[in-house]
C-alpha positions as a Python dict, from the first residue, in 0.01 Angstrom:
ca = {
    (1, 'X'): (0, 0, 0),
    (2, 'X'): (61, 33, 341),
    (3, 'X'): (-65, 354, 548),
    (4, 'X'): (140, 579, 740),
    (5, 'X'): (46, 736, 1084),
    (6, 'X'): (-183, 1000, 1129),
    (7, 'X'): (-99, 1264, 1363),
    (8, 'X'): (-281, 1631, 1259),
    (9, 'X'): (-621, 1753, 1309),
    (10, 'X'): (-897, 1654, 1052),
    (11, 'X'): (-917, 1830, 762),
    (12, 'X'): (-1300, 1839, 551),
    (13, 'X'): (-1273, 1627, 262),
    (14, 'X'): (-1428, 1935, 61),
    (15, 'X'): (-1134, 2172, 217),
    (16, 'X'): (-868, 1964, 111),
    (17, 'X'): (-982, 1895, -221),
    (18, 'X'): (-1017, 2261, -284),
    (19, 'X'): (-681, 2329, -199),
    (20, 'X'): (-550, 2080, -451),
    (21, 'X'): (-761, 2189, -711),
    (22, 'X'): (-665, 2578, -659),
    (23, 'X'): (-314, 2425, -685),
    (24, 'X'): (-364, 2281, -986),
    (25, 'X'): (-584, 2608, -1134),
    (26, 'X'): (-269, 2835, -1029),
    (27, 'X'): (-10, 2551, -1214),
    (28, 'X'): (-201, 2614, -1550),
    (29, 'X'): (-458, 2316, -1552),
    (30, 'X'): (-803, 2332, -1625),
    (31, 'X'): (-1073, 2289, -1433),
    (32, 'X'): (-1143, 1947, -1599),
    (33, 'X'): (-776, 1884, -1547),
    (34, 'X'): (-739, 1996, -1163),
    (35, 'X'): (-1027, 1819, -1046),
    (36, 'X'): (-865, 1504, -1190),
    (37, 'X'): (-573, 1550, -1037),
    (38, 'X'): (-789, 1592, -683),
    (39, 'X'): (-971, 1269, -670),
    (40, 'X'): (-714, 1047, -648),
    (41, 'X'): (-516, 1215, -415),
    (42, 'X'): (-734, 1309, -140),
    (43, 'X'): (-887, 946, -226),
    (44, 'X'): (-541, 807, -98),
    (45, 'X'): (-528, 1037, 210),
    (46, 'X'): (-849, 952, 268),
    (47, 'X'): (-769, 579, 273),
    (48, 'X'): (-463, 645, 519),
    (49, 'X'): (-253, 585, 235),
    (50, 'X'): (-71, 916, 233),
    (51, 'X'): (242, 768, 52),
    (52, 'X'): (53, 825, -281),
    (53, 'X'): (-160, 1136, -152),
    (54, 'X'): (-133, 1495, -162),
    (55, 'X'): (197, 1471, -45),
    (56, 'X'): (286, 1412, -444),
    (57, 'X'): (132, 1733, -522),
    (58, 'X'): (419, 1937, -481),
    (59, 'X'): (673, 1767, -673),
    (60, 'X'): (340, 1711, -969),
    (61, 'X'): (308, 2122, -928),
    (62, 'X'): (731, 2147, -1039),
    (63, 'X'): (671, 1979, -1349),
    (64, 'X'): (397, 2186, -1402),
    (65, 'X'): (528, 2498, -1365),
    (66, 'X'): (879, 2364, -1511),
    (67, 'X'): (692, 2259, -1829),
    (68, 'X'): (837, 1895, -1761),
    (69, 'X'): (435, 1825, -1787),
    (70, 'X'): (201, 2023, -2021),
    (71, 'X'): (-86, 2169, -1795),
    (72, 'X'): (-303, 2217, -2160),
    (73, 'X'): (-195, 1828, -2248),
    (74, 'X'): (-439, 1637, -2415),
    (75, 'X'): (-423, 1286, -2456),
    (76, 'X'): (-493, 1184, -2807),
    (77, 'X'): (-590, 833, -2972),
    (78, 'X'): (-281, 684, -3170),
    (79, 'X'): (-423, 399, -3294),
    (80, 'X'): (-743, 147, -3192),
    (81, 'X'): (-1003, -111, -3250),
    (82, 'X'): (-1341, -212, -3108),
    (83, 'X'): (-1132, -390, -2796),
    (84, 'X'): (-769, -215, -2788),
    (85, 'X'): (-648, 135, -2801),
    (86, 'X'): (-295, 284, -2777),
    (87, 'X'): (-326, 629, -2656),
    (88, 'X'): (-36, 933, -2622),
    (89, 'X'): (-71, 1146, -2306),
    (90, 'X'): (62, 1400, -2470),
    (91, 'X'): (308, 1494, -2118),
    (92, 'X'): (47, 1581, -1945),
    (93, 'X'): (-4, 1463, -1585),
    (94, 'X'): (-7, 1067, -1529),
    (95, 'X'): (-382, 1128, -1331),
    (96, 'X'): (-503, 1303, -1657),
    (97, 'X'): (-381, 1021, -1907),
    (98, 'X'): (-486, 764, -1672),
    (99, 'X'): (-809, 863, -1579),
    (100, 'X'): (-854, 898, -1969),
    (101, 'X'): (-708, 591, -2116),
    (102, 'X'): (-906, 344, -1781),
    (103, 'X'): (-1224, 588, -1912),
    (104, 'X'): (-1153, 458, -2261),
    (105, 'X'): (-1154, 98, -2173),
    (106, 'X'): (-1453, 96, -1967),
    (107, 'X'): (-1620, 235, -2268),
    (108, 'X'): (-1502, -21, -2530),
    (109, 'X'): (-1552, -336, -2285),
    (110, 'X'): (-1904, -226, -2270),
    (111, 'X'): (-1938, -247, -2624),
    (112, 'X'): (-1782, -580, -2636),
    (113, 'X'): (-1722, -699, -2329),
    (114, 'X'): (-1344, -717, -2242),
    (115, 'X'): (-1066, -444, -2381),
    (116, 'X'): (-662, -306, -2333),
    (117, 'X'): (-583, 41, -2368),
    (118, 'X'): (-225, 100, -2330),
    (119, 'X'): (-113, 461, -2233),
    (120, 'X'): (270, 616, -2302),
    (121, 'X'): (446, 955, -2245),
    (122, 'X'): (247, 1069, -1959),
    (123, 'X'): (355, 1128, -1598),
    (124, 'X'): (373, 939, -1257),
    (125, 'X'): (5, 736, -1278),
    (126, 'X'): (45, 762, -866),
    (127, 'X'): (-193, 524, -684),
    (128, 'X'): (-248, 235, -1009),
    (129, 'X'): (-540, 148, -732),
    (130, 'X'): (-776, 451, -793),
    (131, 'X'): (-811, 385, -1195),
    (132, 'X'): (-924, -2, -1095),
    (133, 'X'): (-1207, 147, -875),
    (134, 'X'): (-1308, 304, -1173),
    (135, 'X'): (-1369, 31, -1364),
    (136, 'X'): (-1504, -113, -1045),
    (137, 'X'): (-1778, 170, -994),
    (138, 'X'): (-1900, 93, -1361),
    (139, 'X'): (-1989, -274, -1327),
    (140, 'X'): (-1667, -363, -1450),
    (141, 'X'): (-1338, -601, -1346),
    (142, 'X'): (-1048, -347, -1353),
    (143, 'X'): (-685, -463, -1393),
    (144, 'X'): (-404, -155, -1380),
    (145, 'X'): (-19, -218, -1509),
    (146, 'X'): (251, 98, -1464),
    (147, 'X'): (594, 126, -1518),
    (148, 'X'): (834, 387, -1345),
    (149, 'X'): (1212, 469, -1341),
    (150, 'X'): (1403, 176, -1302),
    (151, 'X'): (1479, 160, -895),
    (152, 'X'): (1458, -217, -806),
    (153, 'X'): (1699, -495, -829),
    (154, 'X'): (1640, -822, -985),
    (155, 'X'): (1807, -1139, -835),
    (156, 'X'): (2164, -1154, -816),
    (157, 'X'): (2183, -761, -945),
    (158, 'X'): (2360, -516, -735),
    (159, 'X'): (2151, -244, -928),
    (160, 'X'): (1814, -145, -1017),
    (161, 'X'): (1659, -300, -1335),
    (162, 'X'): (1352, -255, -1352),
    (163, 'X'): (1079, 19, -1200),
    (164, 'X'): (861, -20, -837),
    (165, 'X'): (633, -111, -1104),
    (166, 'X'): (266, -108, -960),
    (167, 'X'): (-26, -375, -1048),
    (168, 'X'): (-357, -289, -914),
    (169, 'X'): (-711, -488, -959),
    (170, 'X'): (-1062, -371, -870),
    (171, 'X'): (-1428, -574, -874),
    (172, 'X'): (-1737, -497, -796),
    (173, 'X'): (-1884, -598, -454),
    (174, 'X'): (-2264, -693, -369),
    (175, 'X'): (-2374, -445, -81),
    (176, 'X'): (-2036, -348, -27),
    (177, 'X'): (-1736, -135, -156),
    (178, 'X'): (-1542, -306, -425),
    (179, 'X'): (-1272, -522, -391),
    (180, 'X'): (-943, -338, -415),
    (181, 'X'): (-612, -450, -460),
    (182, 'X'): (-306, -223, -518),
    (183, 'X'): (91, -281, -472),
    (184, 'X'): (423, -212, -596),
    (185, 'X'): (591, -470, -742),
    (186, 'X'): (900, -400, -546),
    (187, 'X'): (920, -441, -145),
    (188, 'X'): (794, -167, -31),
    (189, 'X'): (727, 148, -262),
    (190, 'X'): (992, 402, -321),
    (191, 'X'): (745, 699, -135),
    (192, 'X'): (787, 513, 158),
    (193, 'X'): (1131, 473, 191),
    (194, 'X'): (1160, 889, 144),
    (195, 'X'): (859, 885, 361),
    (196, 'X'): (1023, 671, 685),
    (197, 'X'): (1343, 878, 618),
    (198, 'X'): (1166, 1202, 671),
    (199, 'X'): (1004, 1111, 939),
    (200, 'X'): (1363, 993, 1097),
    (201, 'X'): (1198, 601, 1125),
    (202, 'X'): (1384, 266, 1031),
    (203, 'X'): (1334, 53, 789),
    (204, 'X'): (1293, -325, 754),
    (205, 'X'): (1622, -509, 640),
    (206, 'X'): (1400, -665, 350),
    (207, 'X'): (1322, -320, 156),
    (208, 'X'): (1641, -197, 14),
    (209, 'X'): (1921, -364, -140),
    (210, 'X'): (2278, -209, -122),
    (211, 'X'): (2538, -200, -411),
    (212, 'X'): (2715, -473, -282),
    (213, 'X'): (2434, -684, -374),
    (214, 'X'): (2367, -729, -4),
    (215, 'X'): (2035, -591, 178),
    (216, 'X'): (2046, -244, 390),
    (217, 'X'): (1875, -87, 650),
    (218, 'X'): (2036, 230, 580),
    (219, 'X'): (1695, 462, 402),
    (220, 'X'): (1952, 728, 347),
    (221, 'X'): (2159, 550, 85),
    (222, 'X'): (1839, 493, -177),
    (223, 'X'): (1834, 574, -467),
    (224, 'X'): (2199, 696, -518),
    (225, 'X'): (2384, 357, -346),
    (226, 'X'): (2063, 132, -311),
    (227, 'X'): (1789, 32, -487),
    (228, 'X'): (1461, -160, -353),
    (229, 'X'): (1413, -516, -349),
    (230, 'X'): (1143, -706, -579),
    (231, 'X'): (834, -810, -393),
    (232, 'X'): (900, -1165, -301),
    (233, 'X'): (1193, -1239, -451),
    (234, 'X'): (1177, -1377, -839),
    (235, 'X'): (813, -1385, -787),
    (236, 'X'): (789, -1005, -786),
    (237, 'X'): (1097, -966, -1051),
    (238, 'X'): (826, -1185, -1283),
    (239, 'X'): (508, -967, -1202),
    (240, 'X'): (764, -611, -1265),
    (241, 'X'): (814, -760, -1618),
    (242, 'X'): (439, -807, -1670),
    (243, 'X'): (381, -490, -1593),
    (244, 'X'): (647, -338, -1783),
    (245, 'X'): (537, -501, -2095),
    (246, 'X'): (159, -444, -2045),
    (247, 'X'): (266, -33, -1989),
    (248, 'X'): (576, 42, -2152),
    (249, 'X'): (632, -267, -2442),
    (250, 'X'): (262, -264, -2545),
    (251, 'X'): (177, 135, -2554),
    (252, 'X'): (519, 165, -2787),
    (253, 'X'): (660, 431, -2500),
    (254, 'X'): (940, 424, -2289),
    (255, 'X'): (1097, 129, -2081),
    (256, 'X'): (1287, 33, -1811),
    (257, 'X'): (1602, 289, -1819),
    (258, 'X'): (1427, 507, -2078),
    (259, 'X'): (1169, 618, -1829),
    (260, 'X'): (1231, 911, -1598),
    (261, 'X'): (1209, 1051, -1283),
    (262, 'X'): (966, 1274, -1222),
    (263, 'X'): (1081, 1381, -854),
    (264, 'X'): (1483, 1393, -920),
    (265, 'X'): (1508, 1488, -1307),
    (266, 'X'): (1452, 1858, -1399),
    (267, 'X'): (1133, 2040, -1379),
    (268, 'X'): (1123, 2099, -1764),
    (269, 'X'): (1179, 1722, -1899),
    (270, 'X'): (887, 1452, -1917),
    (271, 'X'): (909, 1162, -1755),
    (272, 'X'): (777, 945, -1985),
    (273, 'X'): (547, 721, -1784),
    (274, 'X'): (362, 441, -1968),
    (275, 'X'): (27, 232, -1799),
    (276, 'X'): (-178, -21, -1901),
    (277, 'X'): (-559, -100, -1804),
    (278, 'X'): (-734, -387, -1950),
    (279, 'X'): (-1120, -394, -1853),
    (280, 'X'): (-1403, -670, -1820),
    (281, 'X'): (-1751, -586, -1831),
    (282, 'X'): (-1876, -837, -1596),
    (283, 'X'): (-2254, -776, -1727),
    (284, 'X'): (-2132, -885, -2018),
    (285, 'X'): (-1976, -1218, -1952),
    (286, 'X'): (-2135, -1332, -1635),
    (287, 'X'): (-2468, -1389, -1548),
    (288, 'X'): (-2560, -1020, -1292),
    (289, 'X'): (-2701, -1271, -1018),
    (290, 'X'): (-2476, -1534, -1047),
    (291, 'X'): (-2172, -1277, -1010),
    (292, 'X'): (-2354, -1071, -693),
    (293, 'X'): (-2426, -1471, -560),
    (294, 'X'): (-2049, -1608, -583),
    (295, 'X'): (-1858, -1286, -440),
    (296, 'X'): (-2127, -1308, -183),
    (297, 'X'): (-2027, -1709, -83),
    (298, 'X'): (-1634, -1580, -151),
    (299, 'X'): (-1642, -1235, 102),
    (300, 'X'): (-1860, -1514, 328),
    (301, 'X'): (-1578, -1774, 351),
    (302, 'X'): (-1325, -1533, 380),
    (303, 'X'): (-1483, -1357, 665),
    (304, 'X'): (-1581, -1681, 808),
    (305, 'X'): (-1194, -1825, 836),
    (306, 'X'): (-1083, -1897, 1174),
    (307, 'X'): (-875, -1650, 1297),
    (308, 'X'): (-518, -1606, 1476),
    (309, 'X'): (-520, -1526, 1809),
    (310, 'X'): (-560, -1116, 1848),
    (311, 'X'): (-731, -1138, 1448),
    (312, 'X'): (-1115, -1023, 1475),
    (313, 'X'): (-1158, -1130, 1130),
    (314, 'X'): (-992, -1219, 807),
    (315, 'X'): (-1023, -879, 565),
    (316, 'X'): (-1100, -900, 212),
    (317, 'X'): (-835, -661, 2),
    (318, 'X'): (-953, -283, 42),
    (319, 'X'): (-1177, -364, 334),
    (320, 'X'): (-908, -154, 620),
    (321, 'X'): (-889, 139, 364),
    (322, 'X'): (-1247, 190, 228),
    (323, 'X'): (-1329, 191, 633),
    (324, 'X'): (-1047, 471, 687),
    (325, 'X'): (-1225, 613, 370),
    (326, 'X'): (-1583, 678, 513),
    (327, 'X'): (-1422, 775, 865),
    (328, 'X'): (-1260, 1004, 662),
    (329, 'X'): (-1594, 1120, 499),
    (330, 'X'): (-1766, 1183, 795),
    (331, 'X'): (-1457, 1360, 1057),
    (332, 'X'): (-1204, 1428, 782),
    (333, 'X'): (-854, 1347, 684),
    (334, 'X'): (-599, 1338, 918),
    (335, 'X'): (-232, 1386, 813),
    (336, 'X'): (92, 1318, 913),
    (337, 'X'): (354, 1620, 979),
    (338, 'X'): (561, 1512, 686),
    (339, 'X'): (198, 1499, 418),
    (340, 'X'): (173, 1880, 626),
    (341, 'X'): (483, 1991, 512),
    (342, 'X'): (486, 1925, 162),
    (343, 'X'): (158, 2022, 126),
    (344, 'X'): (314, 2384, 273),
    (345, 'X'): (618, 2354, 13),
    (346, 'X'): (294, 2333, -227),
    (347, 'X'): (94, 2610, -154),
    (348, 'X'): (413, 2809, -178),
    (349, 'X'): (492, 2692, -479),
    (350, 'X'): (182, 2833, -664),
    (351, 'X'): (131, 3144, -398),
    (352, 'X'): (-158, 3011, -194),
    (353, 'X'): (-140, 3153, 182),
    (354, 'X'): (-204, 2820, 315),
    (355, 'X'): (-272, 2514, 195),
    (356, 'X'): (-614, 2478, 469),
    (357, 'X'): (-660, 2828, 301),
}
């Protein structure tokens, strides 16, 4: 994911968290609930990458109070085994289900050593990225699968097929953040296409592809008369099918055209989300010094590559946002005008004065 620019004063950390938490307390979640619904987001902001940030807290607080997600869902073992668990969300929100089902898997891989939980019928997962760091956090190697409403073309379509389905990985460092790796399986995500429209910016001729089967540059035509490219071409039309079978095929929930859309569809009907998170417990199968002694010789040679001219050095995946992350920590979160005013349309929405209140 790719961060937009930052152009408000710094907000605390603690501040903005609060807010979305209040949000979530006046939506009908419980505290358990609307704390997990915080961390990711203001993780994102805090990362610069406010595409997947509190700016989805607004349309996340319409469901709630539309009923289109349960605030009281629990998510509720279907069926599992030592290494493998399929698990109903029960509607509630995608960061509640999520946070549950990656929770889940860390548990059973440290039992015996690698597991798959898949996870259907629960909302927009929103950054895949922040469920791998929680397998990362617990020793563990953390791989993420989502689907979503079907808005990207495969090759030779002039329609979408499949979702902006996201794949996201996570490992442990040695003295160091972990490794992070998060993307859509399309372009460009959807959220930034509404996000460089809003802001009244172009976009790349590679992002969107218009019904004549041809690509666009137009923003304003997606999603009714364009629909997103797939990340490199067949390559990224292959990886959306992994990921819609690891989610949607292997949890039993909804796929491809089945899923919905949690920003356009009415408040009041689920959106039928399905992820999947498959977990190794790296204590488990590798040797602890071994492990801490290779990613230390891999982060060495990467850092170590020559550069191109203007490069200080060759960055490891996650490196640029965990280093927005702890400026963030320290000064705050800064946000751009369009994050500002959706977090306004949100504070309305549940009757807070303000949403720095």
């Amino acid at each position: 994911m790719t961060a937009s620019t930052s152009t408000s004063a710094a907000i605390p950390v603690a501040e903005l968290t609060a807010f979305v938490r209040a949000a979530g307390l006046r939506a009908g979640l419980a505290d358990e609930a609307a704390a997990t619904l915080a961390e990711p987001l203001v993780l994102a902001d805090m990362m610069g990458v406010h595409t997947h940030g509190t700016r989805l807290l607004a349309g996340y607080l319409r469901k709630l109070l539309g009923g289109g997600y349960r605030p009281q869902g629990v998510p509720r073992i279907l069926r599992d085994g030592p290494a493998w668990a399929v698990v109903d969300g029960d509607a509630a929100l995608g960061q509640v289900g999520c946070t549950m089902g990656m929770r889940l898997a860390i548990a059973k891989a440290k039992q015996v050593g690698v597991a798959t939980v898949a996870v259907r019928n629960t909302g927009h997962i929103g950054a895949a990225g922040f469920y791998a760091v929680l397998a990362a956090r617990a020793g563990c190697l953390g791989i993420v699968a989502g689907n979503d409403v079907p808005s990207v073309t495969a090759p030779g379509s002039r329609r979408a097929v499949l979702g902006s389905n996201p794949l996201a990985w996570a490992a442990p460092r040695p003295d160091g953040d972990p490794l992070l790796f998060d993307v859509s399986t399309a372009a460009v995500a959807g959220g930034k296409v509404y996000a460089a429209v809003s802001r009244g910016e172009p976009i790349p001729g590679d992002w969107l592809i218009g019904e004549d089967g041809r690509p666009t540059t137009d923003g304003t035509l997606y999603p009714a008369r364009a629909a997103l490219a797939p990340m490199a071409g067949h390559k990224g039309y292959g990886f959306g099918l992994l990921t819609e079978i690891l989610s949607g095929v292997m949890s039993g929930g909804a796929v491809v055209s089945e899923v919905g859309s949690w920003m356009a569809d009415p408040a009041d009907v689920p959106s039928r989300h399905s992820a999947g998170f498959t977990v190794y417990d790296l204590a488990a199968i590798c040797d602890p010094a071994a492990y801490a002694e290779a990613m230390r010789r891999v982060v060495r040679e990467v850092h170590e590559a020559p550069t191109a001219e203007g490069v200080d050095r060759v960055l490891l995946p996650g490196e640029r946002e965990w280093s927005r992350c702890r400026a963030a920590e320290a000064a705050g979160v800064s946000l751009p005008a369009d994050v500002r005013e959706r977090l306004a349309a949100a504070a309305a929405l549940v009757g807070l004065k303000d949403y720095r209140a």
